[in-house]
Every structure is written in C-alpha cells, then in structure tokens.
N, C-alpha and C positions, 0 to 999 in steps of 0.2 A: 345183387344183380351181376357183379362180377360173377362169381361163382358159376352163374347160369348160363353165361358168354358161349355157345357152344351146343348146349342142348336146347335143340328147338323147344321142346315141351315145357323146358324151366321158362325160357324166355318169354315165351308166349302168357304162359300166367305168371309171369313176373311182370309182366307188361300190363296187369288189369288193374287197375288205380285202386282196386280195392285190396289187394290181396298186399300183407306186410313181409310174408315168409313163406318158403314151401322148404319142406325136410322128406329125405326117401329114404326110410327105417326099414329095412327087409325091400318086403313086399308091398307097404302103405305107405304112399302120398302124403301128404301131412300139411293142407294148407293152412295159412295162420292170417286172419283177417285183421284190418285196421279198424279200430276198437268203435266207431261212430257209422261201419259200413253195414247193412243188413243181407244174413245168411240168403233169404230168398232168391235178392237179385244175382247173386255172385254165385249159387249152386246153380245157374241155369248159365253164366255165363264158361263155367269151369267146365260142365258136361259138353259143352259144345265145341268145345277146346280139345277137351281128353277124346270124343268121340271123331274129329276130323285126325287127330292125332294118330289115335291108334289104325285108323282104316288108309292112312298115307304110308310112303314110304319111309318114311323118316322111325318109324318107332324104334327103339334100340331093343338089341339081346338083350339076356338076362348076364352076360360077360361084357357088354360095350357100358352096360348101368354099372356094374361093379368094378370095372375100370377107371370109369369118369369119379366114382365115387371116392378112389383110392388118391385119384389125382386132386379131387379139390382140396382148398386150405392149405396146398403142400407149396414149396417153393420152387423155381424153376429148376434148379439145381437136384431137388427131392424129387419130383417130377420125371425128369430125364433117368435117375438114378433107377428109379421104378422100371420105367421102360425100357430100359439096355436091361435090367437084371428077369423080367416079365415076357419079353416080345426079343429082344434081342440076340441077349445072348443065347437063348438056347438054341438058336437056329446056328448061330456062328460057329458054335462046340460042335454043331455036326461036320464041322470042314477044320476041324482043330485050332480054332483060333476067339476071342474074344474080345470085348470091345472096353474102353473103360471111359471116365471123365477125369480128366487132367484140368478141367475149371470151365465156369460160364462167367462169362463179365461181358457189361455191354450188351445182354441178349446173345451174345457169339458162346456158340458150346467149342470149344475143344477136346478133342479125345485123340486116344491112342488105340492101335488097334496094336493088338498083339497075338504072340503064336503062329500059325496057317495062314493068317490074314496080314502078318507083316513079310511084306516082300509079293501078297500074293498078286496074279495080274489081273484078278477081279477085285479086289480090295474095292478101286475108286465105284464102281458100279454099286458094289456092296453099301459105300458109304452114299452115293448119289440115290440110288432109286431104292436101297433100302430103308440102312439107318434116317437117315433125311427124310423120307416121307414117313418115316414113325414118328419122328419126331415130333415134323413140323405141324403133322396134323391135331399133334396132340396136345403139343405145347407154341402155340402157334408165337408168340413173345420170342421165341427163337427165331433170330434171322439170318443167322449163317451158322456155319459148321466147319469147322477147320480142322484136318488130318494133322496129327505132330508125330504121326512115326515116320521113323528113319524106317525105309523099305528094303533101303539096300546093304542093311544090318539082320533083315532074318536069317533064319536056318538057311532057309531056299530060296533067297528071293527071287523072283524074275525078273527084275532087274537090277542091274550092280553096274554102279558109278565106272568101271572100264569097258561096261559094254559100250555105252556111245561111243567111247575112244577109240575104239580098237572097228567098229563102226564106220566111223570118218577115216582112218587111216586107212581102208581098205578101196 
C-alpha cells in the first residue's frame, strides 16, 4: 500500500478488500487476489475502477508510469539521486551548472549547486520553484531543502560578500 501512496489507480484497487497485490510489468496490470475472494465479483469491481480511471484526468503517460516505477522500492536518498540526475540536471547543464546531494537526514535534502548556478542570481528561484517542486512532488517525505553553496565563491557570482559593504558605505 505504501508503494501505491501517490498513484490514484494503485490506490483505488488497493483499496478493494479483495485485491492482495497489483504489479505493472511492461504494459500489464497484474492483480493478485486474496486466496478465499471470488474472480467474478472483483473483475466487475476492477473494470469499474480501470474504466473511470482511464476516462479522468488523472491517468498517467507512458513516461509518468515509468518514472513512478523507477522511484518505487528506492530510498529517499535513491529517489532524489534519480531525479537531480533524470529531471534536473539536464536542464541546469543548459546554463552551465549542476546540482548534487551533500546528504538527506531528517526528511531535510541538502545539496549543493555548482558551476553557473554557484553565485548565479537565479540559483534561489532555480532551487524554489524548480528543484523543490521536482522534488517534493515526487518524493513527498521531503520537507525541506537546504542550499550549502557558498555563492560568493563562484567563478562569477552575483554576489560577493563586499558588495553589501561597499553598499552601506555609500
């Protein structure tokens, strides 16, 4: 049932008192019944399921199934790893920079952004409304997200520790 957290479809037939297991091999469903429950009632309970399913919005691509499917079983740590190296980073490489994990504990991810994106002055957006809602939607057990770069250590940052100074002095 853990596993199914997430996708409406698992949940919904994981939620029929009869059904012990569902498995997605490819392209087939695979429900696995509780050994005392009868095929009849439970195949008209499952097409009713599967047919509001698919005609909602809710049904997944054939890339949202094989994502969910990459992410179950995995650890939060494994999880996150997936998706900074899947969703993330290739976006970030297009502005010369990359993301990584420096550790999760506590549900709290820590990363470090590096490259273009250390010092850059869209970094925080980057990390807010990007990385963060990849994230959180994926691995929802994540509840924060803490930046550990030094900004004003890049090549170019846009900002550097004497700009305030020199800021106020004026």
């Amino acid at each position: 049932m853990d596993d199914a957290k997430g996708l409406p479809l698992a949940e919904r037939l994981m939620c029929l008192s009869s059904v012990e297991k569902i498995q997605l091999i490819g392209h087939l469903l695979v429900v696995t019944k509780i050994a005392d429950s009868v095929w009849e009632d439970l195949n008209k309970e499952i097409a009713s399921i599967l047919r509001s399913y698919l005609i909602s919005s809710q049904a997944l691509t054939r890339a949202d199934v094989e994502e969910k499917m990459m992410l179950m079983g995995k650890s939060t740590k494994e999880k996150i790893q997936y998706l900074i190296d899947r969703q993330i980073n290739p976006g970030v490489a297009e502005h010369g920079g990359s993301v990584g994990v420096v550790a999760v504990k506590d549900n709290i991810l820590y990363l470090r952004l590096y490259g273009g994106c250390q010092g850059c002055g869209a970094a925080d957006f980057t990390l807010k409304q990007g990385i963060e809602t990849i994230v959180k939607r994926a691995v929802p057990e994540v509840s924060q997200i803490v930046d550990l770069t030094n900004h004003s250590a890049g090549i170019n940052p846009y900002y550097q520790q004497g700009d305030l100074d020199r800021s106020l002095s004026n």
